[in-house]
Phi, psi and omega in degrees: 000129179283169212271136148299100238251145180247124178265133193229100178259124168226173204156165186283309197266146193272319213285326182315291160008289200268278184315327146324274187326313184284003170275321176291341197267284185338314194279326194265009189291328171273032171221013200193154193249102194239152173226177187225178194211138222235129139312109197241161174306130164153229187262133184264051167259128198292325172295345201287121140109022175279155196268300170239129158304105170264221196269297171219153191236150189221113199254106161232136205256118177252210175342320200279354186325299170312350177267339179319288206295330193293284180325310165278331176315304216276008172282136165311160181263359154296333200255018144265160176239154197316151153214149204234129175271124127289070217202179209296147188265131159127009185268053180332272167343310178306287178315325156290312164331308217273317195270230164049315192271340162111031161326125186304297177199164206223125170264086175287179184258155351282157207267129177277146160336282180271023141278325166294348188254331178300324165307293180322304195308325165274338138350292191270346176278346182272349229237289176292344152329264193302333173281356159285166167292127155243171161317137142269137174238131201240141162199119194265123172213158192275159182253352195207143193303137161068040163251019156101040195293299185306285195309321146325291199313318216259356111336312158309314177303300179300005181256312174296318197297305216286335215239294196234034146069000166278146181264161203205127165280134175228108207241121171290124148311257159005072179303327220239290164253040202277153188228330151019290175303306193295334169324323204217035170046046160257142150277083180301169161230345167222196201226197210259302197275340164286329181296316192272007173275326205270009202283005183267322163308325187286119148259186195298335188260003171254344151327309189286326174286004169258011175240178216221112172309080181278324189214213180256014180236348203231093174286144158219132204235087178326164201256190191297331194098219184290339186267129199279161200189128180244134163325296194312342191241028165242116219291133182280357188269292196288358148293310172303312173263358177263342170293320206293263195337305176307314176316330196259358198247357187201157183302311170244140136197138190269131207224126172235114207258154186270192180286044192218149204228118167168130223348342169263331155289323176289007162273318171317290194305356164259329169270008180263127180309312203239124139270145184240110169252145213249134180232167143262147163302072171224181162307302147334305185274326178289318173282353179256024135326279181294334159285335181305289182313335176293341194270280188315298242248334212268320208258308197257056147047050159312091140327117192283005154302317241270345205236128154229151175242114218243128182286106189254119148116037190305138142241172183274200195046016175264157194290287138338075184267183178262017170285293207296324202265327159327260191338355175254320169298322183073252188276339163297118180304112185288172174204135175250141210220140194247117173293142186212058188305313200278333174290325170317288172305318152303340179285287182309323195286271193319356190040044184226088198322157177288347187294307151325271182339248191262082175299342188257006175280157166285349181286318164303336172263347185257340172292330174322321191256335166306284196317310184311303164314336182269329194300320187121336200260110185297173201276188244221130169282126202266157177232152156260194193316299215292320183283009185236007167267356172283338199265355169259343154294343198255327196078027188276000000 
């Protein structure tokens, strides 16, 4: 049975509140405890001096906004709870603020009946979601067209399933050209856009028969195929309940998304722990870099812990080195990746992960060490002679 949940209607206008709140009891009375918390002169973080956090806050903001929201922004984004914004409708600004402090969804006024209750209702289906065990989700996407996003994603997967021992979705975006399978030498049979016809059916053990076995830890749930397919005429609900079944069936999972923001990469781009965005060394690639992430962070309320950026097919000695591209990303974590073209390539032809392929490459060694940070798993302790005839004498 899911947990009875506690809602915190808090704000400035009291008379605002109250009513809210008693609205809020109406839609929520069997599943939720709600109180309210009244903003007074002093600090306006709605959140300040609470003893328990609750489950969820429900913020409603007037004139006064910028000081709310400023206030939860500057909250780490662990001591916040879903939170649902309430505030004046046309307030564009208000609404970036909201998404930014890390707002579920923003309800303008006056608050309709069935926005307010559709809202709690995803609130609460995300609430009970993350409270359960679910998936890390890693989404890789290129700032610039061919900078190695898709090979990086079906590596890292293949690594975290093969290195560390997680079961791992590795799901193509790229409804229209994803390429993912030939990566990793498969003929699907069946796709991502087949999973989402069928998706009211599907449960956790018919689930598996839309994803493609590469090994018994490493799932791929393949891009459209033979079928022309627009993002847009593809439903974000039946996206959204075939992520929930993947979330709750594997450990990892890596989505390599294309190069484009729009509703269907932003339901990706809200469930990923870790976004990676993949460059090239050029002057170019650095500035389309630097708009992606200015993109992400301005419109999908991206938090830059959420983002790194990994530089692919590095060498040394370019006019673009990796002093110059730090000093440019700033508060974003760099990753340098090494060009190794001819093992890279022998990888790609053979449909053979590099890790298999060329275990001594460098590419091999610096993704190695990337997958352990997104897994979570420290590397694998190396021995030597002498620690591994103690440890077979121990029987360790």
């Amino acid at each position: 049975m899911a947990k009875n949940l506690t809602i915190l209607v808090s704000g400035c206008n009291k008379a605002a509140i109250e009513q809210l709140a008693a609205r809020v009891r109406e839609t929520s009375a069997s599943w939720s405890t709600v109180t309210l918390k009244h903003i007074a002169n002093g600090n306006p973080d709605p959140l300040y001096g609470l003893s328990t956090m609750p489950d969820v806050l429900i913020l409603h903001v007037g004139a006064g906004w910028p000081d709310q929201l400023g206030a939860l922004l500057r909250r780490d984004a662990e001591s916040r709870p879903a939170t649902l914004v309430v505030g004046p409708a046309g307030e564009t600004d208000a609404m970036r603020m909201a998404m930014q402090a890390g707002a579920r969804d923003y309800v303008p006024e006056p608050v309709q009946e069935g926005d307010l209750l559709a809202a709690l209702d995803r609130i609460r289906a995300e609430t009970q979601r993350t409270g359960a065990k679910g998936a890390r989700w890693t989404l890789l996407i290129n700032t610039k067209g061919g900078c190695g996003a898709s090979f990086l994603a079906c590596n890292l997967a293949e690594m975290m399933a093969g290195v560390s021992h997680q079961k791992v979705a590795l799901i193509d975006l790229d409804v229209q050209f994803g390429t993912l399978a030939n990566y990793l030498d498969i003929r699907p049979r069946h796709s991502l856009v087949d999973a989402l016809d069928a998706v009211g059916e599907l449960d956790r053990v018919a689930l598996e028969g839309y994803m493609e076995k590469y090994s018994e830890k490493l799932h791929l749930l393949s891009a459209a195929g033979e079928r022309v397919v627009l993002p847009e005429n593809l439903p974000v609900p039946s996206l959204d309940a075939l992520f929930d079944l993947i979330s709750g069936q594997y450990d990892q999972v890596v989505v390599d998304a294309p190069r484009i923001l729009n509703h269907f990469t932003a339901t990706a781009i809200e469930r990923a722990d870790s976004i990676l965005l993949v460059m090239q060394q050029s002057v170019a690639g650095l500035e389309e870099t630097l708009r992606l992430a200015g993109i992400l962070r301005s419109e999908l309320g991206v938090m830059p812990d959420r983002m790194k950026v990994i530089v692919n097919r590095y060498q040394k000695n370019m006019a673009v080195d990796a002093a110059h591209i730090k000093t440019a990303i700033g508060e974003l974590d760099t990753v340098i990746v090494p060009n190794d073209f001819r093992q890279v390539m022998q990888s790609v032809d053979s449909g053979i992960p590099i890790y298999r392929h060329a275990r001594g490459s460098s590419v091999t060694k610096s993704l190695l060490k990337l997958q352990h940070t997104l897994s979570g798993q420290p590397p694998a302790e190396r021995r030597g002679l002498l620690g591994r005839s103690i440890a077979q004498l121990l029987g360790a």
